[in-house]
C-alpha positions, 0 to 999 in steps of 0.5 A: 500500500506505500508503493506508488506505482507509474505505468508509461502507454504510448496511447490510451485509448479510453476510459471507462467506469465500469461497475462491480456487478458487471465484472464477472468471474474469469472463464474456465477456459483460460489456464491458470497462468493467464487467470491468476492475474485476472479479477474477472470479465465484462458482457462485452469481453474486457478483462478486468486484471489486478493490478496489484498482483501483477505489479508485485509479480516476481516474474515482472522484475523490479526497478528502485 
């Protein structure tokens, strides 16, 4: 919680409020490697990812 955190993107290409109800569990067809790092999908297939699991991954390295 005291880490601040920046992401650099090239484009955005929007912004959207997206409601608690309208996120999903993660489909069982995708495999345990790709689900662990999301926290559910939309009706309309956005993937919602945690984001605090994958900024402290061990697999994305760190820079202090």
């Amino acid at each position: 919680e005291a880490m601040e955190v920046g992401l650099i993107a090239d484009t955005i290409v929007g912004v959207r409020a997206i409601s608690t109800t309208a996120i999903h569990p993660p489909l069982p067809t995708h495999t345990e490697s790709h689900s662990r790092y999301l926290r559910g999908i939309t009706n309309d297939g956005t993937m919602i990812l945690d984001a605090a699991l994958l900024l402290t991954s061990s697999r994305l390295g760190s820079r202090e």
